[in-house]
N, C-alpha and C positions, 0 to 999 in steps of 0.2 A: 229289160230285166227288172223286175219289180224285187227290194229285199227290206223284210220283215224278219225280226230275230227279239223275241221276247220270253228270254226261258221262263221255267217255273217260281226262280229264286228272288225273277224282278218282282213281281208283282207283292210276293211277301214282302220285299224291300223296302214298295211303293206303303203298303199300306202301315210299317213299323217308324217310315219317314214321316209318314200324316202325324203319328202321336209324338215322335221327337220333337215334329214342331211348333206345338204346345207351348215347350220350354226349352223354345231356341229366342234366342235375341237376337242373332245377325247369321244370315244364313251367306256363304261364301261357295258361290257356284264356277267349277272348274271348264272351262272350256278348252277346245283346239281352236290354239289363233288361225290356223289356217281353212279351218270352218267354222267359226264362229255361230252361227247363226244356224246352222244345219246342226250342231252339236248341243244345240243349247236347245234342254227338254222341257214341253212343254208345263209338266206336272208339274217341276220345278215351282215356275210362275204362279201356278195355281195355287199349289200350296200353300208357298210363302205369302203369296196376297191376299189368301184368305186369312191369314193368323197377321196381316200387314207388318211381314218383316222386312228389314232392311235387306240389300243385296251387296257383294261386292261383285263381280263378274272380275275371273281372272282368267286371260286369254295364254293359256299357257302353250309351250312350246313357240312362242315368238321366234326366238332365232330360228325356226325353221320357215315361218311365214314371209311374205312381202311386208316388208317396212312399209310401207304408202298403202297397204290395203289395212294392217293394223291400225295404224295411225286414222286410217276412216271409221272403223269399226268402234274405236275407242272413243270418237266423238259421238258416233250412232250413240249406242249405249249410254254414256253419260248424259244427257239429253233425256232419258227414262227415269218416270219418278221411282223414289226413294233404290237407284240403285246408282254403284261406282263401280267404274270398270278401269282397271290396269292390266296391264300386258308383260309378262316376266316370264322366262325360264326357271323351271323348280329346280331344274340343273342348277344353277348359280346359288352357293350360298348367301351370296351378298345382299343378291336382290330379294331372295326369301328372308332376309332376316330387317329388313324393312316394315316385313307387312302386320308383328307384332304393333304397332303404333299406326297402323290402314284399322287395323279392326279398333283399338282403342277412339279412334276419332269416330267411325263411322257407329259408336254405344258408346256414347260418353257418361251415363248413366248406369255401368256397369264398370267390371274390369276393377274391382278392388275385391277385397279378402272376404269382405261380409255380403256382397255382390257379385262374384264372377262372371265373368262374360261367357255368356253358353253360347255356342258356336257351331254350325253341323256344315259338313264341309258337303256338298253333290255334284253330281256330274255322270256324264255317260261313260262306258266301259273302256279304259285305254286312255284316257286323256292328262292323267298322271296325278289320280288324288293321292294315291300312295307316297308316290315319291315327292309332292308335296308333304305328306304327313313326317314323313321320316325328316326331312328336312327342317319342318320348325320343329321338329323335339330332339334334331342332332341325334337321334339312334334308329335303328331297323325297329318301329312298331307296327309295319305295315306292309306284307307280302307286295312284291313287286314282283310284273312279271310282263312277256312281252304278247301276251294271250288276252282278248278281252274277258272281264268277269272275273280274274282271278280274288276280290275280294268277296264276300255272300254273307256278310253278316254287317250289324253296325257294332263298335269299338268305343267305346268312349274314356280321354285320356286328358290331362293335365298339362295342357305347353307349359303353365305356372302358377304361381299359388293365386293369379285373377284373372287366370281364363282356361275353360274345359273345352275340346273339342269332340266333337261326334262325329266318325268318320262313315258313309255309307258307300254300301256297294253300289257300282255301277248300275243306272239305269236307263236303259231305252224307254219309249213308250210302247202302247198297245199295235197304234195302225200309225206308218211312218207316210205321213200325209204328200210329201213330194216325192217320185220314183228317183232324181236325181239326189236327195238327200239320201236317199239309202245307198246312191253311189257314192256321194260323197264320205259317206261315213264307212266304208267298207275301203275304200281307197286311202283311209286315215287308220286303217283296222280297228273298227269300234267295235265290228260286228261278227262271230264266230264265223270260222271256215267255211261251214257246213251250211254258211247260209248265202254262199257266194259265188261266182265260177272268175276264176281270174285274169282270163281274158278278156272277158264282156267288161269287168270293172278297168282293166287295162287299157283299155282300147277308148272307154269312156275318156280314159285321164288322159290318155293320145290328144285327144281331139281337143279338150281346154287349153293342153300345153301349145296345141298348135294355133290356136287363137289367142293364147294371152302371152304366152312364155316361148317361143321359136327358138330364139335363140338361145336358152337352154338345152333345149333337143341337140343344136349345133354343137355349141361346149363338150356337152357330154358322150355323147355319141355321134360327132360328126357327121350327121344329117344334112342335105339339102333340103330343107321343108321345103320349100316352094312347091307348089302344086303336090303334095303328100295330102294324103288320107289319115285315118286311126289307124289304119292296119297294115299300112305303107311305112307307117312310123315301126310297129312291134318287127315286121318284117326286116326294117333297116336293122331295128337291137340285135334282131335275130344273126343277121350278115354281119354286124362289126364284130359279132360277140363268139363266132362260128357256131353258131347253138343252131343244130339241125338232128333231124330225125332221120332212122335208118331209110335210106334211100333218095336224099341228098337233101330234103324237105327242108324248108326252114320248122325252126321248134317252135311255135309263136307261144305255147303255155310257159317254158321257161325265158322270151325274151316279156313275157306279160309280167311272171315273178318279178325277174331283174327291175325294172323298170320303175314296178312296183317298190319294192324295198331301197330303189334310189332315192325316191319320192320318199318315203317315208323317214330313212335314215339320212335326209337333207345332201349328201351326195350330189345329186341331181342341181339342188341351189334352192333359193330361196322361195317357196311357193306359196300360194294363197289361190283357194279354188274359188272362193267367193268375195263379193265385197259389198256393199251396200246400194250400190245399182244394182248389182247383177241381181239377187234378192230381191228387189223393186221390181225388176224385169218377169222373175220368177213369179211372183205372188200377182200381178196383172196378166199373167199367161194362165196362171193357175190357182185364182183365192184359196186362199188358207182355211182346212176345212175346221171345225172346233173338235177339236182331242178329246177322246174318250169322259165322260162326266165320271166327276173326282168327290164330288159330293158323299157319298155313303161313305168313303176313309176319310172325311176331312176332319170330323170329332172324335 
């Protein structure tokens, strides 16, 4: 199953981002720690390196990630010029109200009264820029919702009297260059309904969990893996959960749901679909093709 999902509203997005970042100082790209790498857009990069801005990379939703694949990811990245990568919950106000003095360090040449520090927050659809934003200005400035894309405009707002922030909608790219990224990313719901079947995406996540996470599957749904398949696994959901169709069938679209929304709402336990081998693995199976040319919005 190959999935591509780039509404109309991106692309305006893309090219209203190109001129923000002009007159951005530090650009702060939101990722899912639990796909790091799969969520993190290419244009992003491009963008910012053409106007050579700093990066922060914040791996957000950690507490639902693997601790040990975070902790890899956070070394990958730091390792990459002019960017910093930490790992937090926008859930947490604690650890959100840190990252006012992350952005001061990383523009130290800004961030006063006759200088502010311009700021544009991005990221792919669903990965929690909202609920970051609302958090460093302590009130609702930013529709939050559990649907990708619910923001479609950029915002631009005051944390305080020496830093402005410019929040952007969610963006995908044009052509999602690895077919398993577009599962990964629909498995994390980045990516509209309409552009997915939730079995196939299910069944996909069956089969990680049954390679890297087992005894999760166990925990939760009291499965024997041993010798199970993807679909041996929705079929067991389907049995523990009595979820069947008229005529004694198992239901595997509603044990694919379930499964699903365990994974998502952490439930399930602690997951990470990638890590930085696996990536290596990925990229020598299938070089990384070069993302649409970004040139004509880059001035």
């Amino acid at each position: 199953m190959t999935i591509q999902w780039f509404p109309g509203h991106m692309n305006a997005a893309r090219k209203k981002a190109a001129e923000t970042m002009a007159s951005t100082d530090l650009v702060i790209e939101v990722l899912d720690a639990r796909i790091p790498q799969a969520s993190c857009n290419p244009m992003v990069d491009e963008l910012r390196k053409h106007r050579q801005r700093p990066c922060l990379k914040i791996l957000n939703k950690s507490d639902l990630a693997d601790p040990v694949a975070t902790k890899e990811w956070l070394a990958f990245y730091n390792r990459q010029k002019d960017v910093t990568a930490i790992a937090l919950s926008c859930r947490s106000p604690a650890q959100v109200a840190k990252l006012p003095m992350q952005f001061k360090v990383l523009a130290p040449h800004r961030a006063v009264p006759t200088k502010p520090l311009r700021m544009m927050i991005m990221g792919i659809p669903n990965v929690g820029k909202s609920t970051l934003m609302n958090a460093l200005l302590k009130k609702r400035v930013a529709k939050v919702g559990d649907e990708p894309a619910v923001t479609k405009s950029q915002q631009r707002l005051y944390l305080n009297k020496d830093m402005v922030l410019t929040d952007t909608p969610g963006m995908l790219w044009p052509k999602i260059a690895h077919p398993t990224d577009g599962l990964m990313l629909a498995i994390c719901h980045a990516v509209g309904v309409n552009a997915l079947i939730e079995e196939e995406i299910a069944a996909f996540l069956a089969e990680l969990l049954l390679e890297r996470y087992p005894h999760l599957l166990t925990a939760r749904y009291g499965l024997k893996t041993e010798g199970m398949d993807r679909i041996a696994v929705l079929e067991g959901i389907a049995q523990k959960r009595s979820l069947r169709i008229k005529g004694g069938e198992f239901d595997l679209e509603k044990a694919a749901h379930s499964l699903l929304q365990d994974f998502r709402t952490g439930a399930l336990g602690r997951v990470s679909l990638e890590t930085p081998t696996s990536r290596a693995e990925l990229l020598a199976r299938q070089p990384e093709k070069t993302s649409e040319a970004l040139e004509p919005d880059l001035e």
